[in-house]
C-alpha positions in Angstrom: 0.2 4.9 -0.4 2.6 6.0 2.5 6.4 6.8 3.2 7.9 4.1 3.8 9.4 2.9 7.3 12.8 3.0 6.2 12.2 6.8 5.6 12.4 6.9 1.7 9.6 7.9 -0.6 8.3 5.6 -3.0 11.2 6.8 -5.7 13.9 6.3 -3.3 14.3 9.7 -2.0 14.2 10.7 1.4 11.9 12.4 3.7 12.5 15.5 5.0 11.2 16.1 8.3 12.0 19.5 9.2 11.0 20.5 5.9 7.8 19.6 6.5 7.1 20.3 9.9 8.4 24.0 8.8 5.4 23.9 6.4 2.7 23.0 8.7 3.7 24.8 11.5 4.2 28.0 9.2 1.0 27.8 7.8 -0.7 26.8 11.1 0.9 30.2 12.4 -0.5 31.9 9.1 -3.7 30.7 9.8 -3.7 31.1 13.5 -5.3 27.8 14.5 -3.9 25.3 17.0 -2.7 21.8 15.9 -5.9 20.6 18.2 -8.0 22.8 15.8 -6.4 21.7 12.3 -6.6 17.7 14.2 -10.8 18.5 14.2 -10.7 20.3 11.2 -8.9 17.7 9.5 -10.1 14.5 11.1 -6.7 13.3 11.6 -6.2 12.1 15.6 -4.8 15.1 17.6 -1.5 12.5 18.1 -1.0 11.4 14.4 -0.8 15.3 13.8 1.3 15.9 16.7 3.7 13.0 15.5 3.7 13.7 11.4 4.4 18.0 12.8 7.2 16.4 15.1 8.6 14.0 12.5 8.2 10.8 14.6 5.4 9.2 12.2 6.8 6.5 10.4 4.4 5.9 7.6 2.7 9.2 6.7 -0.9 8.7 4.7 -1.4 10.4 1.3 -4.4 11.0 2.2 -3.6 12.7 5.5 -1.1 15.1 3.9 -4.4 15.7 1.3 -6.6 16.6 4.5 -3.4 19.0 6.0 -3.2 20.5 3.0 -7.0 21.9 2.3 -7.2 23.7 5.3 -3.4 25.3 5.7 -3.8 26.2 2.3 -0.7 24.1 1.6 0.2 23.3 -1.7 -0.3 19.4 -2.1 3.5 19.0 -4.3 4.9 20.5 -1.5 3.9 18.2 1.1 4.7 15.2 -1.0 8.4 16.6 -1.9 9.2 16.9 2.2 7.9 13.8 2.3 10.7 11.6 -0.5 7.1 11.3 -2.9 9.0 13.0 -5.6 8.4 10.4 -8.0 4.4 11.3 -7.6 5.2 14.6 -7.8 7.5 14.0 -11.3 3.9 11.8 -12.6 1.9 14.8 -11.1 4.0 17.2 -13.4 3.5 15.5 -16.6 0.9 17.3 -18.9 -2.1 15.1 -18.2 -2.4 16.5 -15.1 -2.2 20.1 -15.9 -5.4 21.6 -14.7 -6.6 19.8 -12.4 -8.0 20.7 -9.2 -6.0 19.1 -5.9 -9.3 17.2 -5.4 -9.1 15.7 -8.7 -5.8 15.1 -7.8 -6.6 13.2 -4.7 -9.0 11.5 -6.3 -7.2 9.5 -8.7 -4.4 8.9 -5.9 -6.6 7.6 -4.1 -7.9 5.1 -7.0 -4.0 4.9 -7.8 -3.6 3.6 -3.7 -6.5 1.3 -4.1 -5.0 -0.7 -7.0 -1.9 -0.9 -5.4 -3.4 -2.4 -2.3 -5.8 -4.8 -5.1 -2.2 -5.7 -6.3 -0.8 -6.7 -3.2 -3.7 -8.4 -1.9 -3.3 -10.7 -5.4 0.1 -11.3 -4.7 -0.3 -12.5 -1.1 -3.4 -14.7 -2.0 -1.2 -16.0 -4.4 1.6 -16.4 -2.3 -0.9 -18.1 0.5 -2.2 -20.8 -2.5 1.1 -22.5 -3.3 1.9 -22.3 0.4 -0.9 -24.8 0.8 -0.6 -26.6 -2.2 3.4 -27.2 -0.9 1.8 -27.9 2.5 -0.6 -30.5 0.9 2.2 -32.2 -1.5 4.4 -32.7 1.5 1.7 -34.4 3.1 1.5 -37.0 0.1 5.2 -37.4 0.3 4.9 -38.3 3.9 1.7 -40.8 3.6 3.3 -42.4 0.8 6.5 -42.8 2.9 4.2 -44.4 5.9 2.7 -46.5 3.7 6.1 -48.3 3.1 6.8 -48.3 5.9 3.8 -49.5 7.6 0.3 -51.3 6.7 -1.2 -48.0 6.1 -2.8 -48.3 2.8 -2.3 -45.2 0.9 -3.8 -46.3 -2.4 -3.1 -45.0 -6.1 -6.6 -43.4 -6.6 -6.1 -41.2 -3.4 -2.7 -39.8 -4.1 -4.1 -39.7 -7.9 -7.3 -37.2 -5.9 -4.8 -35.8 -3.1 -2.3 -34.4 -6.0 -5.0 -33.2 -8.5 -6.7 -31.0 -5.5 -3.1 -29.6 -5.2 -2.8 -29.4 -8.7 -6.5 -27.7 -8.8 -5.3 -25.3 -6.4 -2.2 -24.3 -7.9 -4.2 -23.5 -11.4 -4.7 -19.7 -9.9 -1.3 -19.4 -9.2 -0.6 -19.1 -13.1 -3.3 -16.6 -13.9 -2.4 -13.3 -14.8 -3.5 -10.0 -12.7 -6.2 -8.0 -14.0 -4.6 -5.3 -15.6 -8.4 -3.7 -16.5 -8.3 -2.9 -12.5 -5.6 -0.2 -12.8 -6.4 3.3 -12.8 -7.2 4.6 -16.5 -4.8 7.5 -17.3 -6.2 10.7 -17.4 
């Protein structure tokens, strides 16, 4: 999951870049490391730190604020809030999640991220399939317009076969997504 380009969380709210740059940089000065030492520590690239401190990132990982967060000592909700995630935050609040560790935590948002990408990787293969069936009935439409118009011979049986492959195709278009692939709730 990341912020959005546009600079709004995933409920709409807004990211807050001096907010959270006055958290890391706080905490790096608590712990008296150097951004190059917390890049190493944390495996995020020295200039992915440098722009997510600086506010000039435009899609910040969950998963990088995660690794930020261990070492600084940072309290994970806090990261997410300067960063318009409220709406995780609200679902991290709820009951169900009462107890559990920030690894835990992580854990099931990154299964939560996973599905999400499972999702949109169903929607565009979807999205890709009746491109080519459309791509493959327009092609009837024009052969059976040459055929008038010419002696091409563009016989019943093979614009019968040409529209059931598109027809064949399309078939996974109507299938529902596999709702068993979303995260189980806690």
């Amino acid at each position: 999951m990341y912020l959005r380009e546009d600079n709004k969380g995933e409920s709409g709210d807004f990211m807050n870049s001096e907010k959270l740059q006055n958290l890391i940089l706080s905490a790096i000065e608590r712990k008296q490391i150097s951004q190059r030492e917390l890049a190493k520590i944390t495996g995020i690239s020295r200039s992915t730190l440098n722009d997510i401190v600086n506010g000039k990132i435009k899609k910040i990982k969950l998963d990088d604020l995660y690794q930020i967060s261990i070492p600084l000592e940072l309290n994970l909700e806090d990261l997410l809030d300067a960063c318009g995630f409220n709406n995780v935050i609200k679902t991290l609040s709820r009951d169900r999640y009462e107890g559990m560790s920030t690894r835990q935590l992580k854990e099931l948002l990154d299964e939560y991220q996973k599905s999400e990408y499972d999702l949109l990787d169903w929607d565009a293969k979807k999205r890709r399939t009746t491109s080519s069936a459309r791509d493959k009935l327009f092609a009837i439409t024009n052969k059976i317009e040459m055929s008038k118009r010419s002696d091409m011979k563009y016989t019943k049986d093979e614009i019968s076969k040409d529209i059931k492959e598109a027809f064949d195709e399309l078939e996974f278009v109507q299938t529902k997504y596999d709702y068993s692939k979303l995260p189980k709730k806690p």
